[in-house]
N, C-alpha and C positions, 0 to 999 in steps of 0.2 A: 504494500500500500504506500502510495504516495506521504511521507511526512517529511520535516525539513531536506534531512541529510539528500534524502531521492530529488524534491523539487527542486537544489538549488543547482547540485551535480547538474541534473537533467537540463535543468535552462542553460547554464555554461555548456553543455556540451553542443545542445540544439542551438545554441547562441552562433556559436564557433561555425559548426558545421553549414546553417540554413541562411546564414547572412547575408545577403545578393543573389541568391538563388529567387528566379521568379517560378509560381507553382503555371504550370502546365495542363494539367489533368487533375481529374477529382473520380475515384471511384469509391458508389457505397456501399453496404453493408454484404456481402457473402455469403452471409449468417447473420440472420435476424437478433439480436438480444432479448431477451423482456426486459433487462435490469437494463440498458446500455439508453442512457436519458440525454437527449440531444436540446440545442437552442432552437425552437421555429421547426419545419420541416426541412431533414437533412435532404430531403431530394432537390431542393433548393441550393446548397451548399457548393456543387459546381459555378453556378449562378456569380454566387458574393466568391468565390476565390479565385478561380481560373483567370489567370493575367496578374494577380499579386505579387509581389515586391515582398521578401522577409525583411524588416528592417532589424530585427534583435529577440532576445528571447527572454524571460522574466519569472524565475521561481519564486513562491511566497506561499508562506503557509502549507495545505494542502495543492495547492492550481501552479501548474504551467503556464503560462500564455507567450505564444508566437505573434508577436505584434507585425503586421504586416504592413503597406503604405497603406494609404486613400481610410485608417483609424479600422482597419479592418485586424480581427482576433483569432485566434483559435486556441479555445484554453481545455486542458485535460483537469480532472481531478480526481482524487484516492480512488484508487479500483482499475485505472483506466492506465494500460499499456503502451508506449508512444515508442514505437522500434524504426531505427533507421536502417534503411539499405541500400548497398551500392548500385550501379547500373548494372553491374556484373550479375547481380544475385536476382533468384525467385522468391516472388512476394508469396505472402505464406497463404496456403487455400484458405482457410477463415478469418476474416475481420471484419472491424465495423464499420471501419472509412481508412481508405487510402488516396495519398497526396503524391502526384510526381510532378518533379521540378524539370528544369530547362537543361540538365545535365543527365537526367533519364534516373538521378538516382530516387528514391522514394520512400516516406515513412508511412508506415499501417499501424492503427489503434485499434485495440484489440480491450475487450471490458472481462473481466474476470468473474466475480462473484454480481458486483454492480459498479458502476462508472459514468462518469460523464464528459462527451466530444462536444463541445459547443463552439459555434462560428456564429461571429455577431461583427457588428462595427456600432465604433461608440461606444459606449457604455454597459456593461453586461449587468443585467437587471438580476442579481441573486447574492441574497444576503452575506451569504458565508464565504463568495468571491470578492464583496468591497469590504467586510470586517478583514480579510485577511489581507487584500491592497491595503488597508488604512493602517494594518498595526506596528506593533516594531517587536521585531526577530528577536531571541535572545540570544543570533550572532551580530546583532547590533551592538554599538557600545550603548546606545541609550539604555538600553536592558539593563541596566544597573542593579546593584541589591537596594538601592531606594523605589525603583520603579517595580521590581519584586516582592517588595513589601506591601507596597499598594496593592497586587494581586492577593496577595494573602489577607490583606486587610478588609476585601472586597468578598470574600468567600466567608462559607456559611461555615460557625465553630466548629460543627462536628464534622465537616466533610472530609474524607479518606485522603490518603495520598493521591493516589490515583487519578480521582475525580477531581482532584485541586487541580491537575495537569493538563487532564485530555478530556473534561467534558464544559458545555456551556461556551466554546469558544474564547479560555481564558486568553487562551496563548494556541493562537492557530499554529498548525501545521505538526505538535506533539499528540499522537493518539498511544495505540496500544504497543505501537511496536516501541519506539523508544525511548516512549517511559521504563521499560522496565531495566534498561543499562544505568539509565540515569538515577533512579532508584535505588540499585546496586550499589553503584557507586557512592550512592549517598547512604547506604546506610540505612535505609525505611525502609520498613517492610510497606506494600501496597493498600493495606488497609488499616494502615497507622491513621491515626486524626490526627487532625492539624491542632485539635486544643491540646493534645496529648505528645509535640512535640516542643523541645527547649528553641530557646533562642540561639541557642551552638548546631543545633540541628537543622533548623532554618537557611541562616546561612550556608550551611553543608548544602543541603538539598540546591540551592541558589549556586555556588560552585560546582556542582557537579550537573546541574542546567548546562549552563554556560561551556565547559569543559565538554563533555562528553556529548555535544550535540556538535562541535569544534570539530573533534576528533573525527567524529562519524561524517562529517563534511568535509573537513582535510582526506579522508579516507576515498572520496568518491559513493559513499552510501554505504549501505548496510549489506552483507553476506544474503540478507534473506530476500534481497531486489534485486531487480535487474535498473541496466541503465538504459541511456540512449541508443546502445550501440548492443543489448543483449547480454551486456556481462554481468554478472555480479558484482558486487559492491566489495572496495576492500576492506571495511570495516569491519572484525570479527567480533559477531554479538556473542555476550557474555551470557544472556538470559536470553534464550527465543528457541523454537520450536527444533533448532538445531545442535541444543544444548540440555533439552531436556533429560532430566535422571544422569547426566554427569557429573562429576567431582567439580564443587566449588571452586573457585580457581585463589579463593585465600583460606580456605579451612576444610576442604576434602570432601567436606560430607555433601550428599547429593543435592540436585537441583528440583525442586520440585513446579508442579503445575498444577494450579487451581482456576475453577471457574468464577469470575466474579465479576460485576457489574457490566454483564454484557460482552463479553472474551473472558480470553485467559489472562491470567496473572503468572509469568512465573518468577520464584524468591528462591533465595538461600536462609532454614527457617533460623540458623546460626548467625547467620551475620547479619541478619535481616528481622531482628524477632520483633512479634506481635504485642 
């Protein structure tokens, strides 16, 4: 799923790659989605793109967006696959919409469990796309531990770790997956309260934001994504689905996984206690 470390990799890369490239061709869907939620009618979509100018490309939050000339968009979000390929290569039998440029090379969006392809100009009318344009990243400096403390100041006494993180649109673009390094790292278990933590722990939790959301974007994403280009992330996750029931990497004892608020949780119950 799309969160920081994926969107920002992802726009750098599509940044680099799509820049002066004009789109060419528009093909749609292969393979129908249910979940795969588009802007307007995608068979329109040839329409508003065919002849576009990539001007740059822009990760935030959860969303991608390929800014194009003439205020024209095409932004992805959590769920939603955005692969690029050479002229050399075959496009893959199922997608949702596929784009070719003036070089023949071409990227296909692909919606996994659920996703969204949207081509707009102007202004893209959905909530959780201008909350996350308007916010500030906690790879920003402005993220400070004063501006972190307002978030916490802002959330309900009893709310979990967890939920202080990735739900309500505290802080776009952290959901399930990289909370749970960041957590790690910090020392809280997932279903810690927030009244139930010190003001040493606070700030921990606040450096280990900041850090390990660093790391996993210095890294190119997380081991559990794919990027622009179909590879894996070089970030090795410490807590995720590919480290379940392994040896903790400070105290040996296993990793566990629990279901809670809507996914999974996974803790070390030693370093991480309740």
């Amino acid at each position: 799923m799309l969160e920081i470390p994926e969107s920002k990799t992802i726009s750098l890369q599509a940044g680099k790659t799509l820049t002066g490239r004009r789109i060419t061709e528009v093909f749609n869907a292969t393979t129908p989605h249910k979940f795969a939620f588009f802007y307007g009618d995608p068979a329109g979509y040839a329409e508003i793109l065919k002849g576009r100018q990539v001007r740059s490309a822009k990760g935030h939050g959860m969303f991608v967006d390929i800014c194009c000339d003439e205020g024209t968009f095409i932004t992805i979000g959590e769920g939603t696959n955005m692969r690029y390929y050479l002229p050399s290569e075959q496009p893959p039998e199922k997608y949702q919409l596929l784009i070719v440029f003036d070089d023949d090379s071409f990227i296909a969006f692909n919606v996994a469990m659920y996703g969204g392809i949207w081509v707009y100009k102007g202004i893209f009318d959905n909530k959780y796309h201008q909350i996350s344009l308007n916010s500030v990243s906690p790879l920003d400096d402005k993220f400070d531990e004063l501006f972190f403390e307002g978030i916490l100041g802002n959330s309900p006494k009893d709310i979990s770790a967890k939920a202080l993180l990735a739900t309500e649109q505290r802080i776009p673009g952290i959901g399930n997956g990289v909370l749970q390094d960041i957590l790690f790292n910090a020392g809280i278990h997932p279903k810690r309260k927030k009244s139930n933590l010190s003001g040493f722990e606070k700030g921990r939790l606040f450096q280990s934001l900041k850090t390990t959301l660093k790391n996993m974007t210095n890294l190119g994403g997380r081991d559990t994504e794919k990027d622009f280009f179909g590879n894996s992330g070089g970030y090795k996750t410490i807590l995720s689905k590919n480290t379940v029931k392994n040896p903790c990497p400070k105290c040996g004892n296993l990793i566990v996984k629990e279901a809670y608020l809507g996914g999974a949780v996974y803790y070390c119950p030693t370093c991480q206690k309740l």
